[in-house]
KOLDRENGU-721056 format. One line per 8 residues: their letters; for each residue x, z, y of C-alpha. Coordinates in nm, 3 decimals, padded with zeros to 5 digits, m for minus. Layout:
BEGIN
A) X,Z,Y  ...
end
This chain:
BEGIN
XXXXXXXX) 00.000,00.000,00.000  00.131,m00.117,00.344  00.078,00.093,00.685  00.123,00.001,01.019  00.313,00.236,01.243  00.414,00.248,01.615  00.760,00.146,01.649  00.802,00.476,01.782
XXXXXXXX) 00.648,00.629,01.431  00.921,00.390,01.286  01.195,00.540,01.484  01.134,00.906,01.404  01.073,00.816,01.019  01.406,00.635,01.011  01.620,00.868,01.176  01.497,01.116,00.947
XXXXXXXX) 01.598,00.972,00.661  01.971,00.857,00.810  01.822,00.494,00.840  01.854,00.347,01.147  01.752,m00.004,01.216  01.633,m00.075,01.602  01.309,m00.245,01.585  01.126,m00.266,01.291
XXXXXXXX) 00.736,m00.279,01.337  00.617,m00.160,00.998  00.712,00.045,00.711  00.551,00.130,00.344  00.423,00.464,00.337  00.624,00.586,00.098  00.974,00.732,00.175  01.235,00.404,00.249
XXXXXXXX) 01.540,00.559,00.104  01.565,00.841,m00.132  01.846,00.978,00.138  01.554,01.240,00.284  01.565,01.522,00.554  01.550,01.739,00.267  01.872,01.630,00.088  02.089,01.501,00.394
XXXXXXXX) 02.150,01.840,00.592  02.288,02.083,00.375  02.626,02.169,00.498  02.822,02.175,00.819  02.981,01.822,00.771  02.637,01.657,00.735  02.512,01.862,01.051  02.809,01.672,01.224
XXXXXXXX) 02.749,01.314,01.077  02.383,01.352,01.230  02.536,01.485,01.589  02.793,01.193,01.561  02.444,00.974,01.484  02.256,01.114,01.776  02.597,01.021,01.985  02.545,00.661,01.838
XXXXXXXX) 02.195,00.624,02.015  02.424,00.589,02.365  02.525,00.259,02.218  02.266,00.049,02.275  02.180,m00.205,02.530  02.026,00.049,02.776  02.352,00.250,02.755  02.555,m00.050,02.777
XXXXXXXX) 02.387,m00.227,03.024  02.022,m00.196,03.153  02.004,00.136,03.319  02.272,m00.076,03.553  02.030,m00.347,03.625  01.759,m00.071,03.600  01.930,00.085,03.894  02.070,m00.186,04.075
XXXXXXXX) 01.919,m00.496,04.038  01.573,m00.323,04.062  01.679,m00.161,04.428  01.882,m00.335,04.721  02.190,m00.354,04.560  02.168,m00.635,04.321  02.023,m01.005,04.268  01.944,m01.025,03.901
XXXXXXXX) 02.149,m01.307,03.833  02.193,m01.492,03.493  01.916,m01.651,03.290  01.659,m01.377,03.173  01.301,m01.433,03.268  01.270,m01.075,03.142  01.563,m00.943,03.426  01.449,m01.205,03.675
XXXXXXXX) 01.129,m00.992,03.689  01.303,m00.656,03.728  01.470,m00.757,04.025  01.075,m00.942,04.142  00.856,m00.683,04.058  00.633,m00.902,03.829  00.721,m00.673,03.518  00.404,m00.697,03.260
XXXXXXXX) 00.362,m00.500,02.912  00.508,m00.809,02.711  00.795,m00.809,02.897  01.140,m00.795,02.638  01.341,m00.533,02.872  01.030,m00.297,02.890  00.979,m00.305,02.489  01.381,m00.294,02.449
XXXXXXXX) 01.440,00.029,02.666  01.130,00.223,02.561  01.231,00.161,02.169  01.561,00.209,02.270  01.545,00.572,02.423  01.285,00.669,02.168  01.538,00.563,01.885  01.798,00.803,02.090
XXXXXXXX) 01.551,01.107,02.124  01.469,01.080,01.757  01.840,01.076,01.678  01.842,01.425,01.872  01.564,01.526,01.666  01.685,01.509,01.349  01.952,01.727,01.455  01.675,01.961,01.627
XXXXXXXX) 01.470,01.942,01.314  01.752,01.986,01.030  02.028,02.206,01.139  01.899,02.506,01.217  01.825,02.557,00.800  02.208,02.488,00.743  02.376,02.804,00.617  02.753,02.679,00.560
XXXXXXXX) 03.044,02.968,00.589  03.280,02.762,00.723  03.080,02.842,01.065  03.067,03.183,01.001  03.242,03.369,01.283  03.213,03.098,01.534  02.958,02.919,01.774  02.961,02.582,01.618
XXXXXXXX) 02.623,02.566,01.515  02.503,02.664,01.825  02.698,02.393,02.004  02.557,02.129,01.758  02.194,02.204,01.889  02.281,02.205,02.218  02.460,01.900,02.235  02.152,01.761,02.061
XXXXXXXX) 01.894,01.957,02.335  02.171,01.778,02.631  02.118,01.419,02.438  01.689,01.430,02.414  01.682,01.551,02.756  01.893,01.273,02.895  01.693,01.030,02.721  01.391,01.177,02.845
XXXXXXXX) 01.519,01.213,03.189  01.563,00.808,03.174  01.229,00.756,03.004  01.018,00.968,03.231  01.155,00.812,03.535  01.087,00.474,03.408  00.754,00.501,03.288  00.642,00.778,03.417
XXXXXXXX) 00.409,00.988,03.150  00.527,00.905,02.842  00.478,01.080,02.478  00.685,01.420,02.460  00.786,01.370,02.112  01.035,01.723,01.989  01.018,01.723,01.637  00.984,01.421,01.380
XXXXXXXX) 00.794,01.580,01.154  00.476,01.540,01.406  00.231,01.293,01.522  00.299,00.934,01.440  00.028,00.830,01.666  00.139,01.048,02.034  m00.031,00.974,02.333  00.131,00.992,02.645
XXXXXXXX) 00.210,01.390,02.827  00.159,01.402,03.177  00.531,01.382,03.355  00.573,01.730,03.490  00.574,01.857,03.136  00.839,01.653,03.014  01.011,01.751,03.265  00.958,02.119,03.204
XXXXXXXX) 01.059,01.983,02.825  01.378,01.845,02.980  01.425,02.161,03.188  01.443,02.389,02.904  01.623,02.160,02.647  01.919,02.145,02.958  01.889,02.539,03.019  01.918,02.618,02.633
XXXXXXXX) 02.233,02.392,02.640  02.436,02.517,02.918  02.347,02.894,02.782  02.432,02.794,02.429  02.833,02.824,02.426  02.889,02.503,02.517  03.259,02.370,02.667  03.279,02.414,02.997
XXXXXXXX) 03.423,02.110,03.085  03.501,01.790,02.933  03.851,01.816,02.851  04.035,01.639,02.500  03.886,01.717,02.248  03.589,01.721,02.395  03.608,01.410,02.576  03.250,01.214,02.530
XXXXXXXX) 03.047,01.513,02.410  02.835,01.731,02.620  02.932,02.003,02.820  02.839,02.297,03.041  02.936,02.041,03.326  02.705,01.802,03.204  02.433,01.979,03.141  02.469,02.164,03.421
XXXXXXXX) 02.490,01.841,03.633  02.232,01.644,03.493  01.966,01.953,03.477  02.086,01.924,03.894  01.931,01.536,03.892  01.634,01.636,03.724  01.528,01.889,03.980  01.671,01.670,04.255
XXXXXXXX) 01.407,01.409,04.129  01.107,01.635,04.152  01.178,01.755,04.456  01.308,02.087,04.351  01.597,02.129,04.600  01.626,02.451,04.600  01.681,02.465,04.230  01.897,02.141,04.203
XXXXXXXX) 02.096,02.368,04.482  02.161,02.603,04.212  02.273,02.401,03.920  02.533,02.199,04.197  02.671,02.549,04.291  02.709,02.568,03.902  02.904,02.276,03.836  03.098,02.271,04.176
XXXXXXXX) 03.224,02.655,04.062  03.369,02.487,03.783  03.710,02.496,03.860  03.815,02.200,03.594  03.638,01.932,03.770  03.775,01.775,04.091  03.774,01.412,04.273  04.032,01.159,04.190
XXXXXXXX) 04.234,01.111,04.505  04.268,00.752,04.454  03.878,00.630,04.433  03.993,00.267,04.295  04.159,00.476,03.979  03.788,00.583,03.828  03.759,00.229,03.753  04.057,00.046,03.668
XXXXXXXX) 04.052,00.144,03.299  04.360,00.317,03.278  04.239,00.670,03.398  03.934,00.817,03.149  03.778,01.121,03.128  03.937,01.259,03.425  03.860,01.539,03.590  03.608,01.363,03.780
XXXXXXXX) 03.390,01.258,03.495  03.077,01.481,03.368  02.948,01.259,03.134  03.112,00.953,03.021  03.060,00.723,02.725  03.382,00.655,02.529  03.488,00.264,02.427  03.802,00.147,02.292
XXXXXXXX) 04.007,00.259,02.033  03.949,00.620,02.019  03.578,00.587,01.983  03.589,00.284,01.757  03.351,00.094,02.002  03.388,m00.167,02.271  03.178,m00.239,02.549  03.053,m00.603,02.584
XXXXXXXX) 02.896,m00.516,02.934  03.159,m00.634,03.172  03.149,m01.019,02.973  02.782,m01.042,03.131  02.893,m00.907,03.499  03.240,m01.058,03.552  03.289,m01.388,03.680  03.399,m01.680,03.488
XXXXXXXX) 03.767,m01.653,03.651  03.797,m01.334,03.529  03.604,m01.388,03.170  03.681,m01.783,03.065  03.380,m01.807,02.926  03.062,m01.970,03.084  02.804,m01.716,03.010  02.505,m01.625,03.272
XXXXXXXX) 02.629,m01.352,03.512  02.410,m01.101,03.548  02.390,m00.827,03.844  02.526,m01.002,04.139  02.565,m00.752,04.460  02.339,m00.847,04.721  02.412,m00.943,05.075  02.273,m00.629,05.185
XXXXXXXX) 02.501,m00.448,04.976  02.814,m00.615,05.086  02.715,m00.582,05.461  02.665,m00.136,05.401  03.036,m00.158,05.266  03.135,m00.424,05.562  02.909,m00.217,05.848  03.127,00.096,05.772
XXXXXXXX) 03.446,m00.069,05.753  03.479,00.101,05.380  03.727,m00.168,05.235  03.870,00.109,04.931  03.516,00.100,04.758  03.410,m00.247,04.854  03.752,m00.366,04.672  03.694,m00.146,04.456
XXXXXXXX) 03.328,m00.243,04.324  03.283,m00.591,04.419  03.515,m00.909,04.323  03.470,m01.213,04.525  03.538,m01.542,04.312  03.590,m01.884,04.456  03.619,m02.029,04.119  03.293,m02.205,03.913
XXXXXXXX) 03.232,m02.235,03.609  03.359,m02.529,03.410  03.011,m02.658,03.432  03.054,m02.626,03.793  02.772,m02.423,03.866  02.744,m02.136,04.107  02.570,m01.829,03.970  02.227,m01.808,04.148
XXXXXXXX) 02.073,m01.719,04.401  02.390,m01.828,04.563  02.458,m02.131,04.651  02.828,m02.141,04.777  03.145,m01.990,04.777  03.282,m01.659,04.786  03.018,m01.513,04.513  03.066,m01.184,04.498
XXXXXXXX) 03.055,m00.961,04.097  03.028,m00.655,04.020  03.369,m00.488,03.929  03.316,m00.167,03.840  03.413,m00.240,03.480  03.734,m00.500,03.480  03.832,m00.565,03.143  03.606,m00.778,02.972
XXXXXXXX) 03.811,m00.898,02.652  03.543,m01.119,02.478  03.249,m00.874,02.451  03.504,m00.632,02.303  03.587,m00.409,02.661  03.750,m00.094,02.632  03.592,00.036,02.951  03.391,00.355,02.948
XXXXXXXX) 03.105,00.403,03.121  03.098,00.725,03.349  02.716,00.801,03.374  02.787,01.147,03.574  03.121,01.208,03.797  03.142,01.469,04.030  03.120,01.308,04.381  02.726,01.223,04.246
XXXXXXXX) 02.717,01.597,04.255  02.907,01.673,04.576  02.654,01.383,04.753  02.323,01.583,04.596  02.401,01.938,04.707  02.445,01.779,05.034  02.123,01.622,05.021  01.954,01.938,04.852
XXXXXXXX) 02.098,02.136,05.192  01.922,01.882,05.393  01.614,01.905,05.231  01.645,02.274,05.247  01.688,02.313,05.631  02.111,02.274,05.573  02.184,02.015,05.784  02.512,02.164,05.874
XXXXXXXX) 02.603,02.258,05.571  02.549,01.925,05.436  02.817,01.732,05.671  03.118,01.895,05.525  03.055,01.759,05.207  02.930,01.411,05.304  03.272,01.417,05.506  03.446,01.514,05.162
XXXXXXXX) 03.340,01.202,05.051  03.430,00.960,05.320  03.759,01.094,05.393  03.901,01.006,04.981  03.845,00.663,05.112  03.982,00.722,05.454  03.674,00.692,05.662  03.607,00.924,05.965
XXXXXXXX) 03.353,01.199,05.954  02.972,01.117,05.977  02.849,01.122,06.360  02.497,01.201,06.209  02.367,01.600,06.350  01.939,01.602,06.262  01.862,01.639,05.937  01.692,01.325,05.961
XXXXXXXX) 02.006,01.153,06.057  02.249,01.323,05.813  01.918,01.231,05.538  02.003,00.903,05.593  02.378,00.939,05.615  02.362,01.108,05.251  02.128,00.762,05.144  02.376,00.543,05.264
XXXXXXXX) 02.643,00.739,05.114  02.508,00.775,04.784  02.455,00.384,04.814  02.813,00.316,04.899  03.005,00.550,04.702  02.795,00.504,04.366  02.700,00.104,04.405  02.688,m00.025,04.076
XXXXXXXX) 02.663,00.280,03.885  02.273,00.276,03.831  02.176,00.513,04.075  02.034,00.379,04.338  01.678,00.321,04.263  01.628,00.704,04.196  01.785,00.739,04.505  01.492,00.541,04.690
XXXXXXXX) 01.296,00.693,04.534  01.387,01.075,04.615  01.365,00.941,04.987  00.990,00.864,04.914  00.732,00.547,04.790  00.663,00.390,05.148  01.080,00.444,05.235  01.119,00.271,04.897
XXXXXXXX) 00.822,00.010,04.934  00.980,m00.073,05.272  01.328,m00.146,05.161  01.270,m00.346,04.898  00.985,m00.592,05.103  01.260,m00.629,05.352  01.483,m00.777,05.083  01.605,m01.125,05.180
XXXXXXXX) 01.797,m01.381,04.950  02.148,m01.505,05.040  02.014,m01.770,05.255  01.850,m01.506,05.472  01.521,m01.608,05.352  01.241,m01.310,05.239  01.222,m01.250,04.899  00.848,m01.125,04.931
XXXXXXXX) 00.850,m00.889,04.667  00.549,m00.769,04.761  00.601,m00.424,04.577  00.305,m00.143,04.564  00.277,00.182,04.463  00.153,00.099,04.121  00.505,m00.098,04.056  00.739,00.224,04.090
XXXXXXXX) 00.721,00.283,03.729  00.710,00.051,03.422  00.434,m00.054,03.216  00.399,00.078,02.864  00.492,m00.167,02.616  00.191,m00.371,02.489  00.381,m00.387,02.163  00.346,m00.006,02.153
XXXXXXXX) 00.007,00.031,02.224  m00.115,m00.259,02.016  00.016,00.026,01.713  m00.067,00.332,01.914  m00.449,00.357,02.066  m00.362,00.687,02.195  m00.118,00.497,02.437  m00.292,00.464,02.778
XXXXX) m00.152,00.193,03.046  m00.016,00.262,03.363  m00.257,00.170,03.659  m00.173,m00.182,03.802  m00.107,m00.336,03.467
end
């Protein structure tokens, strides 16, 4: 007998059983593999094969590449670029619920929170005496706790209320939980973490893994996104008190894949030879000069973008981010929506090697931090305690201090900040959005191409979050749609 399951159903089943295919839309009822939850986790080595699984969920396309475009292409900083129908309407705002991105991230982070889960789910039964006198167990579930919240944290911004799934041994069929209480979820999963012996920094061996720093960081975004400044206050004070972590004094050496995991980086996703990965993200983004191959380039900066970096005189992070290529294709074609020569890339990551990069990806680093407690002063009647550390900033790349005084001003001093300092990093749409819908809705229908023509986006409230996959709720009738679509 054949039943249809939600791909979501699919996920949890499958990482339950240490079977972990990404897309699969049905399954037989009985079990696929006679590997079971039951048999798997029985000593402290299998509790680490699942952690090292749950690990594995950060690569996957939205890890490797979409929460850039996500970020980037979907705000002011980036044209989509390339040849994707599906990332042409990202960077539009014609997303619909068939749309491949939109199915691919939602499976995607729902294949990464089940991961987490199995951990959650299994572990705690293990009684092995090689941990017997130490706090390894403990770490394992937190490092689990710091994984399902980040993938949470992405989903809930995304789509807004989505299905708060914490065990797989529950509902196949979820409907979706209003957002506040996954953030709450996310909340507690974070708190749990940090209090749960983690590392307190990121250090060898723990390079990659999650730490008090990182939990400590991220659980400082999630309140920043709610509004919660006076609690995001606290967990920057946390992280900024850690004495390990400290900015690079060269800003170009974050990113020129010689200098990883440095004491900068919070939360960083490990490629190359260590991790036995490689990163084929910087093949789509680099130009053809750079790559030799003729692929569609994705994620070109925007015109806007290059004129913040230009306005403020910030050469170190404009070289630094952006590479301007005179060069076409051997086809001869310029990448659109430009039309001539320079055409600027994004250069964050610089070693492409055939799909097979070595480049980590830094998804937390400290000056994010240092740029949020500002704006979490601000927001909390600060202002003057914010400059100093919007000044912090600037002066690494040796630009004077901010003239800005009202909050309002230094507000948008922190925005443009933010913008310049973390361009191409995926942050920048949840930093519109922290600054409110009709700041955000205005932005974006300002947009022009490179021509200086508009680029009538034409963006409403309703398109601030993502439609639920129609693929999903074709499966799942408890799966309601987000208004507008």
């Amino acid at each position: 007998m054949q039943k249809k399951y939600s791909s979501l159903a699919f996920l949890l089943v499958a990482a339950g059983t240490a079977i972990l295919p990404a897309c699969n839309k049905t399954i037989d009822k009985n079990p696929i593999s006679s590997l079971t939850t039951t048999n798997f986790y029985q000593t402290a080595k299998d509790a680490e094969s699942g952690l090292t699984g749950a690990y594995n969920s950060l690569y996957q396309q939205y890890y490797i590449w979409d929460y850039q475009t996500n970020g980037d292409a979907q705000a002011d900083n980036c044209y989509a670029g390339g040849n994707n129908p599906d990332n042409f309407a990202i960077d539009n705002f014609t997303l619909n619920a068939l749309n491949g991105n939109v199915t691919r991230d939602w499976q995607g982070l729902y294949y990464g929170v089940a991961n987490a889960n199995a951990v959650l789910d299994n572990v705690p039964a293990i009684n092995d005496v090689t941990w017997n006198g130490n706090t390894r167990k403990q770490q394992i579930l937190a490092e689990a706790k710091f994984l399902r919240a980040l993938h949470y944290f992405n989903l809930v911004t995304t789509y807004g209320d989505v299905p708060l799934v914490i065990t797989n041994n529950g509902n196949v069929y979820p409907p979706r939980t209003a957002a506040a209480t996954v953030y709450i979820q996310i909340e507690n999963d974070l708190i749990s973490a940090d209090s749960s012996l983690l590392p307190a920094s990121g250090s060898n061996p723990n390079s990659g893994r999650a730490t008090q720093g990182s939990a400590d960081a991220l659980l400082a975004k999630v309140y920043a996104q709610q509004g919660k400044y006076d609690s995001c206050l606290i967990w920057c004070n946390k992280v900024l008190a850690n004495n390990y972590y400290s900015l690079l004094p060269n800003y170009a050496d974050l990113f020129d894949g010689n200098h990883k995991n440095t004491v900068e980086s919070l939360f960083e996703i490990q490629h190359g030879s260590a991790s036995g990965t490689t990163n084929y993200g910087p093949e789509l983004l680099l130009p053809f000069s750079l790559t030799g191959d003729t692929w569609a380039k994705f994620n070109l900066p925007t015109n806007d973008l290059i004129q913040a970096f230009r306005s403020e005189n910030d050469t170190v992070r404009l070289d630094a981010s952006v590479y301007f290529s005179v060069a076409a294709d051997t086809s001869g074609a310029i990448p659109p929506p430009y039309t001539k020569f320079p055409v600027p890339f994004a250069y964050k990551w610089k070693q492409a090697a055939g799909y097979n990069s070595p480049d980590n990806q830094i998804l937390i680093r400290l000056a994010d931090i240092i740029l949020l407690k500002a704006e979490a002063l601000n927001q909390t009647g600060q202002p003057a305690q914010a400059i100093p550390l919007i000044n912090q900033i600037r002066t690494r790349v040796h630009l004077p201090n901010t003239t800005a005084v009202t909050q309002t001003d230094v507000a948008a001093a922190i925005l443009k900040e933010r913008r310049l300092e973390l361009a191409l990093e995926g942050h920048r749409w949840l930093d519109l959005l922290r600054a409110g819908a009709n700041y955000t809705i205005s932005v974006m229908n300002s947009q022009v191409d490179p021509s200086g023509s508009p680029l009538n986006y034409g963006l409403t409230t309703n398109k601030l979050v993502w439609p639920v996959p129609q693929s999903e709720r074709d499966l799942d009738v408890n799966l309601s749609q987000n208004p507008g679509y």
